[in-house]
N, C-alpha and C positions, 0 to 999 in steps of 0.2 A: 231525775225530776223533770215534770212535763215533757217528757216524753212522747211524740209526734207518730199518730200512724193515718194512716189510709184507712179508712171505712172500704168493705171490701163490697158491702151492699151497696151503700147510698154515694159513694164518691165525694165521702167528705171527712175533711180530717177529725179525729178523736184526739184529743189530748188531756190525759188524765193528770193525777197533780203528783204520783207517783208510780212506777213501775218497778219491779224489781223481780228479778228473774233470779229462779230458786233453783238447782239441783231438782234432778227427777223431771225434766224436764216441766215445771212449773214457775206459774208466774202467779205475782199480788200485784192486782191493780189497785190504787188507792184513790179515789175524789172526794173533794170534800166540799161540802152542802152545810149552807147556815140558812135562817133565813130574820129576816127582820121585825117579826112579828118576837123572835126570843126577847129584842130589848121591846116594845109593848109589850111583853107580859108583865115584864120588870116594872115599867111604868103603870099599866093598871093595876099592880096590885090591890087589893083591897074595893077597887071598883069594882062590883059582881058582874054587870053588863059587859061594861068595857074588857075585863078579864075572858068573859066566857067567849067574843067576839074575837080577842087575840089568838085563844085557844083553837076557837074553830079557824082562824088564817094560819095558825100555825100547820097547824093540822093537812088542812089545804095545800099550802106551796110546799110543805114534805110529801104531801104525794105526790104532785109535780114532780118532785127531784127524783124521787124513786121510779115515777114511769120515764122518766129520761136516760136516766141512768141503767133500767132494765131494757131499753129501749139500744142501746149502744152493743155494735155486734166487736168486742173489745176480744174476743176472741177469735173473729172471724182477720179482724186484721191485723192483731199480733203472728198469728200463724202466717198470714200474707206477706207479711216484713219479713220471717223468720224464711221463709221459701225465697221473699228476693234478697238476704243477703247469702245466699249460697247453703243456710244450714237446711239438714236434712232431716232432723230431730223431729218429731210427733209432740208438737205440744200436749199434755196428759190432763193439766188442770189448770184455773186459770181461777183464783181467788178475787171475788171482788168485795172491795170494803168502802163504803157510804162512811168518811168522817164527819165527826160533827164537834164541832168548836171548845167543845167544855163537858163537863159531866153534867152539868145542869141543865145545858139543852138536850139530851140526850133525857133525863130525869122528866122536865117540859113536855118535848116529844111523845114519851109515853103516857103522859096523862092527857094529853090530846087526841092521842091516836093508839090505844093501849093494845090496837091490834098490828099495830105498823111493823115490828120486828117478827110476826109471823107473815107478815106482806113479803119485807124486804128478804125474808128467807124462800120462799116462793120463788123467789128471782135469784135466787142463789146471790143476796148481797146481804154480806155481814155488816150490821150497826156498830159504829163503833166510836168512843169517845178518847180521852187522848188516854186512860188507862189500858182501853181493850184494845186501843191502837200499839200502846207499849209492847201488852202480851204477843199479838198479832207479830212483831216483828223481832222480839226476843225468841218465837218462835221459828221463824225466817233467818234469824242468826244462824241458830242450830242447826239448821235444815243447812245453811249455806258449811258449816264449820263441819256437818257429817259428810258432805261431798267431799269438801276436798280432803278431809281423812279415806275419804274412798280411793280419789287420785293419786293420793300416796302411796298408796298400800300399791 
C-alpha cells in the first residue's frame, strides 16, 4: 500500500495508493481518483442548470486525473526499483487501474463523459469501481495462487 518509486523521467516520486506484484512477472498499480463535483451532483439534483454545470466539472477534473495518471511513467520506474533491488526479471505487464469511490460515481462519470472509458482505455487504464476493483483482484489472487502452485510443482 503506497508504495514509493522514483520517476525514472521526471525525478520525482510516484506513489500510487496500491501495488501489487503478480507472478509472470506483472504488476497492478492501483489509484484512486474522486472528485467533488460527485457530491454537487447530489446536491443539484433536480436543478437542470446547476446539474448540467456539476456534470460538465465532473466531467473536467476526471479528465485531469486521467491525463495525470496516463501521464505517470509507473512503468518506467517500477522496472528502475526492480533493477536497483538486484532482480533481474523483465517486468512483462504492468496493469493500471483509475479507482473510483462507489459505483454511482462511476455510473455519474459516464453520463458526464460517456466516452471517458474508451479515453482511459487509450492509456491502457482500467475504470473501475469497488465491484470491478473486487474482480480485478480476485483475479490477481488466482494469478498469485497459480504461481506458487507453479513453485511447488
Amino acid at each position: 500500500m503506497e508504495h514509493s518509486f522514483d520517476d525514472s523521467q521526471e525525478s520525482k516520486r510516484l506513489r500510487p495508493d496500491a501495488v501489487v506484484f503478480l507472478p509472470s512477472e506483472s504488476v497492478l498499480v492501483i489509484d484512486s481518483k474522486a472528485s467533488k463535483f460527485i457530491l454537487e451532483l447530489a446536491e443539484a439534483e433536480g436543478a437542470e442548470k446547476e446539474e448540467k454545470q456539476a456534470y460538465a466539472n465532473l466531467a473536467s477534473t476526471m479528465k485531469q486525473h486521467l491525463k495525470a495518471l496516463g501521464d505517470k511513467d509507473y512503468r518506467g520506474a517500477i522496472v528502475s526499483s526492480y533493477k536497483e533491488s538486484g532482480r533481474e526479471i523483465e517486468i512483462r505487464r504492468i496493469i493500471s487501474v483509475m479507482y473510483l469511490p462507489n459505483e454511482g460515481a462511476l455510473e455519474k462519470l459516464k453520463r458526464a463523459d460517456p466516452e471517458f472509458e474508451r479515453k482511459a482505455a487509450k492509456e491502457q487504464i482500467i475504470i473501475a469501481g469497488p465491484t470491478g476493483l473486487s474482480a480485478i483482484i480476485g483475479f490477481a489472487r488466482a494469478e498469485i495462487n497459480l504461481g506458487r502452485q507453479v513453485e511447488n510443482q
